[in-house]
C-alpha positions as CSV (number, residue, x, y, z in Angstrom):
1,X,0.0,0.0,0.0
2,X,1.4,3.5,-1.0
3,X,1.3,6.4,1.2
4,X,0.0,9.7,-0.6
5,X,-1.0,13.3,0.2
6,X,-4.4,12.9,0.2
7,X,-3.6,10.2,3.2
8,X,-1.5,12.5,5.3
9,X,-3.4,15.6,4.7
10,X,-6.7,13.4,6.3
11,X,-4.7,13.1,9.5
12,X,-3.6,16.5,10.6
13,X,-5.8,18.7,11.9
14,X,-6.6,22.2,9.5
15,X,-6.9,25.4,11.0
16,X,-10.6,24.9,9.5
17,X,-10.9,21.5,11.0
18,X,-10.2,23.3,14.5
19,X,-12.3,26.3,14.1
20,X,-15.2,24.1,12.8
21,X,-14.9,22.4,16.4
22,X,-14.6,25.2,18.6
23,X,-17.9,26.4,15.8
24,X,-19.7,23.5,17.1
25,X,-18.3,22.3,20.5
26,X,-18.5,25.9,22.4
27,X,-21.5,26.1,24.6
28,X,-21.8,29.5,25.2
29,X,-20.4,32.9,23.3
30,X,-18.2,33.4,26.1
31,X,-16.7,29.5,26.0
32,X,-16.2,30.3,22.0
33,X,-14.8,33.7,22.0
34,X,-12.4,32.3,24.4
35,X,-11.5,29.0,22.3
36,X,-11.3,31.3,19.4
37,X,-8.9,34.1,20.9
38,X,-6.7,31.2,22.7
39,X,-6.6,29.3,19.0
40,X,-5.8,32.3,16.8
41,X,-3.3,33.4,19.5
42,X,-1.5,30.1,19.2
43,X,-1.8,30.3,15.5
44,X,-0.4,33.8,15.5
45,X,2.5,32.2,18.1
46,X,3.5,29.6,15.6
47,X,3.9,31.5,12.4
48,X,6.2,34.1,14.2
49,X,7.9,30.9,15.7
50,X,7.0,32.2,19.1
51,X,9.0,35.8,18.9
52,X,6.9,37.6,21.3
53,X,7.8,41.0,19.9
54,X,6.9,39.8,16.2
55,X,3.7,38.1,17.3
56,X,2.6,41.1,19.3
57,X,3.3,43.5,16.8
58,X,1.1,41.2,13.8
59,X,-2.0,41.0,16.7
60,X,-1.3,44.7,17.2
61,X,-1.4,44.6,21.1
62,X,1.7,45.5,23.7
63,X,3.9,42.6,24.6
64,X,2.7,42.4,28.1
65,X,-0.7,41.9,27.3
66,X,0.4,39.1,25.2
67,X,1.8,37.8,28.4
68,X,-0.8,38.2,30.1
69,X,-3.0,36.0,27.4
70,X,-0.4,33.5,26.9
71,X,-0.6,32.6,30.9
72,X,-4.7,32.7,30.7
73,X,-4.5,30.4,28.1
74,X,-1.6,28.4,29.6
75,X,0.3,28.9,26.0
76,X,3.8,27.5,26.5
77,X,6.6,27.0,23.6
78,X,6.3,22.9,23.9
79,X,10.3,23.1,24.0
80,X,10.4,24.9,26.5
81,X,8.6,24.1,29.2
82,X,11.1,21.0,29.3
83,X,14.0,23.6,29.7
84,X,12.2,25.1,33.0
85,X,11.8,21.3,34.3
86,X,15.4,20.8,33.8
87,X,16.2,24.0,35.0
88,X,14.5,23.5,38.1
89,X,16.5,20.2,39.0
């Protein structure tokens, strides 16, 4: 059996594929504006590889409110989060 595109493209998640489920799995306006802001915020985080000033300057909001949101919505760089753990040892 060959692998193709069409294959691998099934089984990773679209930006669509997300906002269609936060679209339909948000119970209240406040759950989904909150799903949204943490996804796009994310989103936004990943295409400026997670440069704060970048990202803050593309969302058009101060550094330190992007801070702020990142800790709400428990954001973390996956790489590193293990630093601080093996920083902390």
């Amino acid at each position: 059996a060959t692998i193709d595109e069409s294959d691998v493209a099934a089984l990773v998640p679209t930006a669509r594929s997300e906002f269609e489920d936060i679209l339909h799995t948000s119970t209240t306006f406040q759950d989904f504006k909150e799903r949204a802001e943490r996804a796009f915020i994310k989103y936004q985080l990943d295409l400026h590889k997670w440069n704060i000033s970048r990202t803050a300057e593309a969302l058009q909001i101060q550094r330190s409110h992007l801070y702020t949101k990142m800790r709400r919505y428990g954001l973390v760089k996956e790489d590193s989060s293990r630093e601080s753990l093996d920083n902390e040892e």
